[in-house]
C-alpha positions as CSV (number, residue, x, y, z in Angstrom):
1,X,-23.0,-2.2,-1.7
2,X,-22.3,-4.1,-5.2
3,X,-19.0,-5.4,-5.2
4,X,-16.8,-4.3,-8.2
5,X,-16.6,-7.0,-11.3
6,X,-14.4,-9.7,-10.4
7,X,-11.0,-9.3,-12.9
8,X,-9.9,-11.7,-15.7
9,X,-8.0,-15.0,-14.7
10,X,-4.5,-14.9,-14.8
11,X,-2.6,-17.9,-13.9
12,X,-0.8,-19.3,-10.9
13,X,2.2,-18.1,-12.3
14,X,1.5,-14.6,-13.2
15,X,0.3,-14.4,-9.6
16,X,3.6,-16.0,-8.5
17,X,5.2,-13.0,-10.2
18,X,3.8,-10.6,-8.0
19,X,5.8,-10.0,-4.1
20,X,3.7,-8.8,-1.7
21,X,5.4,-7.9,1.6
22,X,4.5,-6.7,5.2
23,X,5.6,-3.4,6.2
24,X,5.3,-1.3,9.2
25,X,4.3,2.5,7.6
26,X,7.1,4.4,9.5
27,X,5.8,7.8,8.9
28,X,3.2,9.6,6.5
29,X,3.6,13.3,4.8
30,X,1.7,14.7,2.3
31,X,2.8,14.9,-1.2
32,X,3.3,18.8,-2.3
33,X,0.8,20.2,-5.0
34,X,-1.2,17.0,-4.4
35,X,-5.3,16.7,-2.9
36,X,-4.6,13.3,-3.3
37,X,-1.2,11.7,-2.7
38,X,0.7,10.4,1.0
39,X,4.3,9.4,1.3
40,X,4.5,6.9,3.3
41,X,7.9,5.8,4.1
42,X,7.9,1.8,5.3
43,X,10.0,-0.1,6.9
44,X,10.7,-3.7,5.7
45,X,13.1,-5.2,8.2
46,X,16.3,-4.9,5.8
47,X,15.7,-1.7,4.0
48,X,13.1,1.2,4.0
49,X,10.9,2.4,1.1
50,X,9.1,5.4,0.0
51,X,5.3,4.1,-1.3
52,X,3.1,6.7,-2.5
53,X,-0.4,6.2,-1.9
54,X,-4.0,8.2,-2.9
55,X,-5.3,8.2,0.2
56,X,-5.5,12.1,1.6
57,X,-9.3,11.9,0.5
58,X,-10.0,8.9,2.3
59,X,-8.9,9.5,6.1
60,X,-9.8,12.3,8.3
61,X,-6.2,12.2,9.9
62,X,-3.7,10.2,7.7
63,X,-1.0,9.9,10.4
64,X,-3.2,7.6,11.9
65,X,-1.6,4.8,10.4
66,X,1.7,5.5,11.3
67,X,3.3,2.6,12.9
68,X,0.5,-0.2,11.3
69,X,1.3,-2.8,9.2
70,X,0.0,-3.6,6.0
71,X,0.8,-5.4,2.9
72,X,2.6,-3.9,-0.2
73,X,3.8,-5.3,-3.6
74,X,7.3,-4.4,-3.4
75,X,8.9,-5.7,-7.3
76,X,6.5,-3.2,-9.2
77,X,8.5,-0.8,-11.3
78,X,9.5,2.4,-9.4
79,X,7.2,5.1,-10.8
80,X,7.5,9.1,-10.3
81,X,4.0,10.3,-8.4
82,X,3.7,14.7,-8.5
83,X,7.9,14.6,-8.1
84,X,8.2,11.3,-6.1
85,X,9.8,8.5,-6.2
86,X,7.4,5.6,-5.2
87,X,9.0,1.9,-4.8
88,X,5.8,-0.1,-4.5
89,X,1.9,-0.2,-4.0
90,X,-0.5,0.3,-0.7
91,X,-2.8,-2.8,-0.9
92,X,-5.8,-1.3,0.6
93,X,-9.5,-3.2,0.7
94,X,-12.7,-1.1,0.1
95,X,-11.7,2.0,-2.0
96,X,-12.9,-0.8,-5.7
97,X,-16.3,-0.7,-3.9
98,X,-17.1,2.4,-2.7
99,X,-16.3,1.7,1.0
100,X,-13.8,4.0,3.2
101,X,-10.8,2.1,2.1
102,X,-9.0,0.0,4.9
103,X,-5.5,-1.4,5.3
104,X,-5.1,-5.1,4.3
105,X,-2.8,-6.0,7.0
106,X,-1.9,-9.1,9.1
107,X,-4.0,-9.8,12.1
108,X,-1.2,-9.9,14.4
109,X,2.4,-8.6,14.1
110,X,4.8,-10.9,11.9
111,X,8.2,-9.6,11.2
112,X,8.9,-6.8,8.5
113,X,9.6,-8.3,4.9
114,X,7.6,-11.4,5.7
115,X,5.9,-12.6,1.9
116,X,2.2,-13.0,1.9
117,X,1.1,-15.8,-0.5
């Protein structure tokens, strides 16, 4: 495998700006008229969000992350995906690289909301 380019420096700051959360994925459906798309509906302690995520291509069975945590930027601009609503990003590892893309997720259970960084 060869790694994908490293990306231009940013500063501390810009990466301040960025609020990555944990969130356990309460349930996963596919996106209609999509090969590509989940919705993921996730659970961060206070609230729930809808995430939607291009990952149908990369598991043999989706659900099987249902009820896993993982890490999501939650302050990215809501953005309309094939008709839905998506209120963050899926940080996965892997999918840059051309590995089967894994969830980035905490390696035991921390509360839901918790801030990485």
């Amino acid at each position: 495998m060869t790694p994908a380019p490293i990306k231009l420096a940013i500063s501390v700051e810009v990466l301040n700006q960025i609020d990555i959360r944990v969130g356990t994925i309460v349930s996963v459906a596919d996106v209609p008229n999509s090969d590509k798309l989940m919705q993921l509906r996730v659970s961060f302690g206070d609230h729930e969000r809808t995430i939607v995520a291009g990952m149908k291509m990369e598991r043999t069975n989706p659900q099987e992350i249902a009820g896993k945590q993982a890490l999501f930027a939650v302050n990215l601009e809501p953005r309309k995906m094939r008709g839905v609503l998506s209120e963050g990003m899926l940080f996965d590892i892997g999918f840059a690289d051309g590995v089967r893309p894994v969830l980035a997720m905490p390696e035991t259970p921390v509360p839901d909301g918790t801030r990485a960084g």
